[in-house]
VEXDREN-2710 file (C-alpha; in Angstrom, 1 decimal):
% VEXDREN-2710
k/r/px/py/pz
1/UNK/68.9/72.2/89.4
2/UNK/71.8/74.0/87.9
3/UNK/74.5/74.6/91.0
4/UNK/74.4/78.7/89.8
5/UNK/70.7/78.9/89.8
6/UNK/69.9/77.0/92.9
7/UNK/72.5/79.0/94.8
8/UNK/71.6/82.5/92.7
9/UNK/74.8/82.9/91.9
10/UNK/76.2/83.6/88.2
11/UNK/78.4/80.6/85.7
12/UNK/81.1/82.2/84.7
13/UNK/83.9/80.8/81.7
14/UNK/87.2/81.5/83.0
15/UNK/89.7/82.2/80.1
16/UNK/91.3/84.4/82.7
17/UNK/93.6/82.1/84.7
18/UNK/94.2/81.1/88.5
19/UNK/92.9/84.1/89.5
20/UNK/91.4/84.2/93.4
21/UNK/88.5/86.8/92.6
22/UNK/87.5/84.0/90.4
23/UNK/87.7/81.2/93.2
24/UNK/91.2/80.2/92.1
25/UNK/90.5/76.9/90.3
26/UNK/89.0/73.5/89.8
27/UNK/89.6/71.5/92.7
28/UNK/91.0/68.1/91.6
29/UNK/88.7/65.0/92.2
30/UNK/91.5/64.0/94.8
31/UNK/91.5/66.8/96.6
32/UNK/87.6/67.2/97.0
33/UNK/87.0/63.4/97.9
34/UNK/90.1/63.8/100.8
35/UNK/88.7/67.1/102.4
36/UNK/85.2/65.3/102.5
37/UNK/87.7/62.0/104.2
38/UNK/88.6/64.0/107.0
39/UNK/85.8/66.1/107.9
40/UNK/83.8/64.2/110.5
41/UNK/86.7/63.1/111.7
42/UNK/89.3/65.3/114.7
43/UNK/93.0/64.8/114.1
44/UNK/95.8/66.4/116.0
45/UNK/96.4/69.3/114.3
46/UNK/100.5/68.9/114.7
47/UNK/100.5/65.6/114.0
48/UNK/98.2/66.8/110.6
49/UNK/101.1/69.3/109.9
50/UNK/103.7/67.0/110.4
51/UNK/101.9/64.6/107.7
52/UNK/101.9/67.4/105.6
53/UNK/105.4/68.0/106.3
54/UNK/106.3/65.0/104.8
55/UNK/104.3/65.2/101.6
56/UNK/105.6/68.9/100.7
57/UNK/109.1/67.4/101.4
58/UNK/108.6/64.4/99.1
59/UNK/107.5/67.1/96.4
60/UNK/109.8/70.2/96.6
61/UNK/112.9/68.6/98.2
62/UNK/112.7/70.9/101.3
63/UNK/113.9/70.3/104.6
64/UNK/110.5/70.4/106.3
65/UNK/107.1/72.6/105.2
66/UNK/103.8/73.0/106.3
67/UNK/100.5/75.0/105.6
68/UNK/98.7/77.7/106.2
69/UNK/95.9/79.9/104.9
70/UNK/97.5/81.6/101.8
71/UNK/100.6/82.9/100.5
72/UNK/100.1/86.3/101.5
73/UNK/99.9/84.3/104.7
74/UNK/102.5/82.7/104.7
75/UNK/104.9/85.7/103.3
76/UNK/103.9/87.2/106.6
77/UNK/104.6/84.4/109.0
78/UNK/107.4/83.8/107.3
79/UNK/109.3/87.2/107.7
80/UNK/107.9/86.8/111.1
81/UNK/109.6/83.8/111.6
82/UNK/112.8/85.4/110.4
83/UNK/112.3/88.5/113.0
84/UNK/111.7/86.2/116.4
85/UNK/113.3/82.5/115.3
86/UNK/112.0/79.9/118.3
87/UNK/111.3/83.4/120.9
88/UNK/108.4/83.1/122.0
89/UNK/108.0/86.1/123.9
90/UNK/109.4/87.7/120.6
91/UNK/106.5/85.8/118.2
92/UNK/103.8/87.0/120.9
93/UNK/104.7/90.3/120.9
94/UNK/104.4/90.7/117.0
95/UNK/103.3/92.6/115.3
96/UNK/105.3/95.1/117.5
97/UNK/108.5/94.1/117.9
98/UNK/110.9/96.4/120.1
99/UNK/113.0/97.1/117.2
100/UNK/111.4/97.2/113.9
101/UNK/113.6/94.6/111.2
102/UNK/114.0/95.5/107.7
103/UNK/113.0/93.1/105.0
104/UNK/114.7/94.0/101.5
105/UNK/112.4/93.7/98.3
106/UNK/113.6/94.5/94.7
107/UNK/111.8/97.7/93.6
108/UNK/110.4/95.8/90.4
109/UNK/108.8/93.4/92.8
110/UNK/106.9/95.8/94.6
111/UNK/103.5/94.1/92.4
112/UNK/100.0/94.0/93.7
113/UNK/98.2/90.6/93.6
114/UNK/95.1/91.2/94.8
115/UNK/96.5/93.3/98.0
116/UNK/100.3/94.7/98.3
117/UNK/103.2/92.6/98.7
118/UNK/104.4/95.1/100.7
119/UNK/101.4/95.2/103.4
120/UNK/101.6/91.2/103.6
121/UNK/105.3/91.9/105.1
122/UNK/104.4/95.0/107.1
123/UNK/101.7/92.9/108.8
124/UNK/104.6/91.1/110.6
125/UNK/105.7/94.1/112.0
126/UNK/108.7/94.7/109.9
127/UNK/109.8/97.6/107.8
128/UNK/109.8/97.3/103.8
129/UNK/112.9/98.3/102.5
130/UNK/112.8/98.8/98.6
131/UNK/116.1/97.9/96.6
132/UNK/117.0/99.7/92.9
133/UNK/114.6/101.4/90.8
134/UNK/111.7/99.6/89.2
135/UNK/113.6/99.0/86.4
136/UNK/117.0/98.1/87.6
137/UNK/118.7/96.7/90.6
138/UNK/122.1/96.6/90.7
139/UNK/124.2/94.0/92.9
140/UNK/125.6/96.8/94.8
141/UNK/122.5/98.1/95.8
142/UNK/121.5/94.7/97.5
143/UNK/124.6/94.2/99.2
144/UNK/124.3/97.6/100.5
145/UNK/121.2/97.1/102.0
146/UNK/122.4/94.1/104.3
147/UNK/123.4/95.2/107.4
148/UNK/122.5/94.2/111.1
149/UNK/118.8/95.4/110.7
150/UNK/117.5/93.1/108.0
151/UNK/115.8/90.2/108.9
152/UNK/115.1/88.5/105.7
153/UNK/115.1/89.2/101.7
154/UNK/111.7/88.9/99.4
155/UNK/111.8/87.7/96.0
156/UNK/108.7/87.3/94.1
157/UNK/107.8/84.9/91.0
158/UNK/104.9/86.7/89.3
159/UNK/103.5/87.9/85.8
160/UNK/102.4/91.2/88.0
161/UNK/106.3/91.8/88.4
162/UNK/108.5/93.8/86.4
163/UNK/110.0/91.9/83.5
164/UNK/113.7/93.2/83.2
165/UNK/116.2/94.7/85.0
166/UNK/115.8/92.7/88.0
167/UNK/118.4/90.7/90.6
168/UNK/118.0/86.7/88.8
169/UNK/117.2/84.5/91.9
170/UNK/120.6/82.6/92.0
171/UNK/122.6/85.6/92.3
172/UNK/120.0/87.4/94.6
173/UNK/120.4/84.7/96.9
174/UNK/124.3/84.7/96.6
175/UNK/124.4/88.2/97.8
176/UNK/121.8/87.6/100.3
177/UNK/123.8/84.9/102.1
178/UNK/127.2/86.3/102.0
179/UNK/125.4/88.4/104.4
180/UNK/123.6/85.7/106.4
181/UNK/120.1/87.0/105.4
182/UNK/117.5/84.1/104.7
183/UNK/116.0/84.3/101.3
184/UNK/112.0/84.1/100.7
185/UNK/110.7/83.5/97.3
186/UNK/106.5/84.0/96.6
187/UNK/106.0/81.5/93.9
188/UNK/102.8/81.3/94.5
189/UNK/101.0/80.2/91.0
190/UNK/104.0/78.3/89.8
191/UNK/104.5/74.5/88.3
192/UNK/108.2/74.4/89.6
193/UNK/107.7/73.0/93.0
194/UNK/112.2/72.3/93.0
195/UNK/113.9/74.7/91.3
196/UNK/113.7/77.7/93.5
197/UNK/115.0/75.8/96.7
198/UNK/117.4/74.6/94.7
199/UNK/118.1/78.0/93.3
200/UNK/119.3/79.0/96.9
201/UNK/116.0/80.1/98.0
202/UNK/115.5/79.4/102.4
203/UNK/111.7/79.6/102.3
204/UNK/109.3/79.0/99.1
205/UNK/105.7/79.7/99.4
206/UNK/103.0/77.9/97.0
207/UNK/99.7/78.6/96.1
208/UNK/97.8/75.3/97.1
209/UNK/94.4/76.3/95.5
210/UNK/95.9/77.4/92.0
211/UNK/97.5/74.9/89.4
212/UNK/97.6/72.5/92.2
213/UNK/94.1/72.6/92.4
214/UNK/93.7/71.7/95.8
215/UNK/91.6/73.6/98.5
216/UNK/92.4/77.0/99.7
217/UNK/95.8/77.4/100.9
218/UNK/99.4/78.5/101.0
219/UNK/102.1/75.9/101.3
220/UNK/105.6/76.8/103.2
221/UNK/108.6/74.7/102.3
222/UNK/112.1/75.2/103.0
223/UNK/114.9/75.0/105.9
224/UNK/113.5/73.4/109.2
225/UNK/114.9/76.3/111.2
226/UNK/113.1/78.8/109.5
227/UNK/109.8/76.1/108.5
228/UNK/110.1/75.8/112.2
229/UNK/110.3/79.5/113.4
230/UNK/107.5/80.4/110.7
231/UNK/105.1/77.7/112.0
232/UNK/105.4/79.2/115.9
233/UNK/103.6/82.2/114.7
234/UNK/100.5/80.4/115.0
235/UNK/100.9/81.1/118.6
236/UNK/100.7/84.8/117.6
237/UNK/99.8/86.8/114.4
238/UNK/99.5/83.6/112.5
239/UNK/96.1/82.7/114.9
240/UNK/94.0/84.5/112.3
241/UNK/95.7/82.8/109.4
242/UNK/95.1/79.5/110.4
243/UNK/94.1/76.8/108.1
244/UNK/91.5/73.7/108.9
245/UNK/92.2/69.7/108.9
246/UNK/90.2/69.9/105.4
247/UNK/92.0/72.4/103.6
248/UNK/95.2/71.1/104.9
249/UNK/94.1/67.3/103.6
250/UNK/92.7/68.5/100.7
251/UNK/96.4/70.2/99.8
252/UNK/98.2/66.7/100.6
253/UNK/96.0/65.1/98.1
254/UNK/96.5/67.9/95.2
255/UNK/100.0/67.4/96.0
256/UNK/100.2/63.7/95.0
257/UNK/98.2/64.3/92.3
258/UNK/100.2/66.4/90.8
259/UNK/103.0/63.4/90.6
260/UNK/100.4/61.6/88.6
261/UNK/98.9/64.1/86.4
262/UNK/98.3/63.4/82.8
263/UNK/100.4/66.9/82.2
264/UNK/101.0/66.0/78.9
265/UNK/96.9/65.2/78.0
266/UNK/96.1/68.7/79.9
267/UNK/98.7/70.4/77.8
268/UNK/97.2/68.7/74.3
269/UNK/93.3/69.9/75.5
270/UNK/94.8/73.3/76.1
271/UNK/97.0/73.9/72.9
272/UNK/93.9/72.6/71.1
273/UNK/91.9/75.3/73.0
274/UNK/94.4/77.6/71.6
275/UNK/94.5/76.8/68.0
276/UNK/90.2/76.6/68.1
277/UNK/90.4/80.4/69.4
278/UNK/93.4/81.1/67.1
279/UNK/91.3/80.2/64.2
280/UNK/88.1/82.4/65.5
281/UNK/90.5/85.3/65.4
282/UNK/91.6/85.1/61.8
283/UNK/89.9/87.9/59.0
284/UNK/89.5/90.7/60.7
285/UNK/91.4/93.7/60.1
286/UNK/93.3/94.9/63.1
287/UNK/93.5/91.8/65.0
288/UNK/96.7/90.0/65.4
289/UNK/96.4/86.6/67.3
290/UNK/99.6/84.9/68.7
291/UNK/100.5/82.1/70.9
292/UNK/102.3/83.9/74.0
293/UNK/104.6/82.2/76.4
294/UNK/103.9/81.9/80.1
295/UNK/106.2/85.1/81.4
296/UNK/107.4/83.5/84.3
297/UNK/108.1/79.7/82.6
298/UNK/105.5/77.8/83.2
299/UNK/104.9/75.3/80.7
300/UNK/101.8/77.2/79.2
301/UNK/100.6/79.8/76.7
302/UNK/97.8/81.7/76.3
303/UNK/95.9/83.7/73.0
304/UNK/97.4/87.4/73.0
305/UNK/95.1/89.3/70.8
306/UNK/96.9/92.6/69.8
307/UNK/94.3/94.8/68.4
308/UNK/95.1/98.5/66.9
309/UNK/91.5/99.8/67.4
310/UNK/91.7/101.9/64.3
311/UNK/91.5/99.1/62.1
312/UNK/89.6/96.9/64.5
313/UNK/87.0/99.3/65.0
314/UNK/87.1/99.0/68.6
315/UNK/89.7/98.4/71.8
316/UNK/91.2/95.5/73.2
317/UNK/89.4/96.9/76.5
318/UNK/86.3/97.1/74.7
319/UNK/86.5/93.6/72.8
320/UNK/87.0/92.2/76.6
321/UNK/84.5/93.7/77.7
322/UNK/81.9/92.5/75.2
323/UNK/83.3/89.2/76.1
324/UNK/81.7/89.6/79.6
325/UNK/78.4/90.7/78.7
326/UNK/78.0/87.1/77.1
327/UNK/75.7/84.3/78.9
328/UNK/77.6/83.5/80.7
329/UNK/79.9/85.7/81.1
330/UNK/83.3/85.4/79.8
331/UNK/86.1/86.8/81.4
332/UNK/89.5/87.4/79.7
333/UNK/92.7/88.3/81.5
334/UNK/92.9/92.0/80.9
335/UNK/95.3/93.7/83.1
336/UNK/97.5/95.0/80.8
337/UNK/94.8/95.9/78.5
338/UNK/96.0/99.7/78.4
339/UNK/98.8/98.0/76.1
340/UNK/96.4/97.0/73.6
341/UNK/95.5/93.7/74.2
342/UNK/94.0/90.8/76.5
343/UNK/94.9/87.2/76.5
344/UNK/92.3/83.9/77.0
345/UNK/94.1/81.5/79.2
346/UNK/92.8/77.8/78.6
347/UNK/93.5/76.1/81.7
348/UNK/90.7/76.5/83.8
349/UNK/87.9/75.3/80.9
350/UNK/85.4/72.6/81.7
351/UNK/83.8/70.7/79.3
352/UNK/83.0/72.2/75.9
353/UNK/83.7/75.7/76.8
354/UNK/86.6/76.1/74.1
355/UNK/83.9/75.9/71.6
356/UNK/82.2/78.4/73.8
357/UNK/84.8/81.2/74.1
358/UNK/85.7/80.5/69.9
359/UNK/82.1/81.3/69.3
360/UNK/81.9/84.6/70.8
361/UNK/85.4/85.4/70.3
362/UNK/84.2/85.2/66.5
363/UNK/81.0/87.1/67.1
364/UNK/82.5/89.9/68.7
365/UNK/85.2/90.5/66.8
366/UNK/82.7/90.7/63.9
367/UNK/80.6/93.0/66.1
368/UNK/83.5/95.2/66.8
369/UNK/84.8/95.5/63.0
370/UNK/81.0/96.5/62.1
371/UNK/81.0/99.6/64.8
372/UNK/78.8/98.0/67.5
373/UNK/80.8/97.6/70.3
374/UNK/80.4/100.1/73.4
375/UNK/84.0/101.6/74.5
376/UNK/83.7/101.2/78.3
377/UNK/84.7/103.6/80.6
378/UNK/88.7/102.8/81.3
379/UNK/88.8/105.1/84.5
380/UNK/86.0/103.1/85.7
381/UNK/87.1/99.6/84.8
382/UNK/90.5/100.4/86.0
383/UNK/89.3/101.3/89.9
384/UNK/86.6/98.3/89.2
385/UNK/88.4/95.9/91.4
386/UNK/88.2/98.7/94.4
387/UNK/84.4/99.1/93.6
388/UNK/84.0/96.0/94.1
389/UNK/84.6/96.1/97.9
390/UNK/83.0/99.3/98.0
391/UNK/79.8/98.3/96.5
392/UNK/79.3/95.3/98.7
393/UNK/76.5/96.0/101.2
394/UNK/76.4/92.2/102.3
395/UNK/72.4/92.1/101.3
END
C-alpha cells in the first residue's frame, strides 16, 4: 500500500525547498540505515557526543561541536552558554539570570523562520538588542552597542534576511572581537560547512535535517570554550531540547555523506529539472522565466517566474496556488509572492516528479492566460501559516 494512503496522510511534490513545515528533506540512505544501527542499542550519551564531536570537527574545521535538537535550539543554548560559561549555578538558574545580558542582532536580521529569531535568543533569558535600521547598519552602531552587558553577537545566513545594507560577517566579527564578544552565526540551511568559522565566526549552527539530509537536528561547531559552555545547558533550559542516540547517529552519517556526495550528478538532475520547467513556461504572455541564483551562495538556483498579471491573466499568488490544488499537491516557494512571483526549487524531487511539476506548470499557465484561475484570498493566505496552528484540534 502506498505509504500516504496507508497512513492517511497526503503526497505532496516539494518544488518549495528545505522547508520544516514540509518535513525538511529526504533523509539520505546513510543516515536512515545508521539511526536504524543504533536504536536497539544504549550508548553513553557523552561518549555519543564526543563521537559526534569528532565528525563535525573533521567537516567544519571547528574546535569541538556537538548536537542538539534544532537550530533554533541551539541559537538558544548557545547565547546561554555565552551568559553562564562552565557556572553551573548560573546555567541552572536560566532562563532567569540575576542580570539580564544583552545579545546584539543586526536590524535586517531580525527574520522569521518559522518562529522569531528573536524569541529563540530571549528563551535563554537574555535581552535582544537590535543594531541599525533594517536597511543599514553602520560600523559605528555595532561598536557602540558593545559594552560590559553584551554577552554575545547574532548573525544570521538566510534568504528570510534582508539583502543589503547589512554588517559582511568578516568585518562584523572584527568589531565584535575588538570588544571580546563571541560571534554566533545561524547558518542553518547552508552547504558551507568552513567558511563561516573561518570568517571569524566563535559558534556556527547547522541544520542537520536540511541539505544534509540527515535526521532532525541542529549541529553546534565552534570554539571548545564556548561548544563546551553551550553543551552544559543540557543540565538546564537545554533539558527540553535534547536530541536522541538516533537522531544524533543519523547526523554523523549525513555528515560523511556529504564528503562523498555525487554534488556534481545532483547539480546536473537539478539544472535539468530547471531547463524541463524553463521550457513549460515559454508562450505565454506575461510570464517571464529565469534561472535565479541561490541569495545566500549556495551552489543552486531555482525557476523565478515573474508574472505581470495583466498580461498573464492571473497572479503569481494565484498561479501558485493552482499549483497546490493539483494531485498531488504541488507546492511552490511563495513567500515573496506579494512581489509578483514564486520560484520551483528542484532539490527535493524524487523520481520523475520534474516531469510532474513541467506538466502542470504548463497546464496552468494555460489555464491562467484563458481566465480560469481563482485569485485566492492574499489576507488569508498570508496569516495561513498562523491558521494552521489555530485550526489544529488534534482529532
Amino acid at each position: 500500500m502506498d505509504f500516504h494512503h496507508k497512513y492517511d496522510l497526503t503526497e505532496i511534490i516539494n518544488v518549495s525547498g528545505t522547508m520544516t513545515g514540509l518535513g525538511a528533506s529526504r533523509i539520505v540512505p546513510e543516515a536512515i540505515a545508521a539511526s536504524a544501527e543504533i536504536m536497539p542499542h544504549f550508548v553513553d550519551m557523552h561518549a555519543l557526543q564526543l563521537q559526534a564531536s569528532k565528525v563535525i570537527q573533521d567537516l567544519t574545521g571547528a574546535e569541538a561541536g556537538f548536537m542538539t535538537a534544532s537550530v533554533s535550539a541551539g541559537l538558544t543554548i548557545t547565547v546561554a552558554g555565552c551568559m553562564t560559561g562552565l557556572d553551573v549555578a548560573a546555567a541552572e538558574a536560566l532562563p532567569t539570570p540575576k542580570t539580564q545580558p544583552h545579545v546584539v542582532v543586526q536590524a535586517g536580521h531580525l527574520c522569521h523562520y518559522g518562529g522569531a529569531i528573536e524569541q529563540s535568543v530571549r528563551l535563554s533569558g537574555a535581552r535582544v538588542v537590535p543594531i541599525g535600521q533594517s536597511t543599514q547598519v553602520l560600523d559605528h552602531q555595532l561598536a557602540g552597542a558593545l559594552d560590559e552587558t553584551v554577552a554575545a553577537a547574532v548573525f544570521v545566513v538566510s534568504h528570510h534576511v534582508v539583502e543589503y545594507g547589512q554588517i559582511p560577517l568578516p568585518r562584523f566579527c572584527e568589531i565584535c572581537h575588538a570588544a571580546d564578544v563571541p560571534v554566533i552565526v545561524d547558518a542553518a540551511s547552508e552547504y558551507d560547512l568552513r567558511g563561516f568559522l573561518a570568517a571569524g565566526a566563535d559558534l556556527v549552527l547547522y541544520s542537520g535535517h536540511k541539505f544534509l539530509g540527515g535526521p532532525t537536528s541542529g549541529i553546534i561547531a565552534g570554539r571548545r570554550d564556548l561548544v563546551k559552555a553551550a553543551y552544559l545547558q543540557n543540565l538546564g533550559i537545554g533539558r527540553g531540547m535534547k536530541i536522541g542516540k538516533e537522531s544524533i547517529f543519523g547526523t554523523m552519517a549525513a555528515l560523511n555523506a556529504w564528503k562523498t556526495r555525487d554534488h556534481k550528478g545532483i547539480r546536473a538532475r537539478e539544472t535539468a529539472a530547471l531547463a524541463l520547467w524553463h521550457k513549460a513556461a515559454q508562450g505565454f504572455d506575461g510570464i517571464r522565466a529565469a534561472l535565479n541564483p541561490d541569495v545566500t551562495g549556495n551552489p543552486l538556483e531555482r525557476l523565478k517566474l515573474s508574472v505581470d498579471p495583466s498580461k498573464a491573466g492571473a497572479t503569481a499568488h494565484a498561479i501558485g496556488h493552482a499549483l497546490a490544488q493539483n494531485t498531488p499537491p504541488i507546492i511552490v516557494r511563495d513567500h515573496e509572492v506579494e512581489l509578483g512571483y514564486i520560484q520551483l526549487d528542484p532539490c527535493n524531487l524524487a523520481d520523475g516528479q520534474a516531469q510532474t511539476v513541467a506538466d502542470a506548470l504548463h497546464k496552468t499557465l494555460q489555464n491562467a492566460a484563458s481566465g480560469q484561475l481563482t485569485e485566492p484570498d492574499a489576507t488569508k493566505a498570508r496569516n495561513a501559516g498562523i491558521q494552521a496552528y489555530l485550526d489544529w484540534n488534534g482529532g
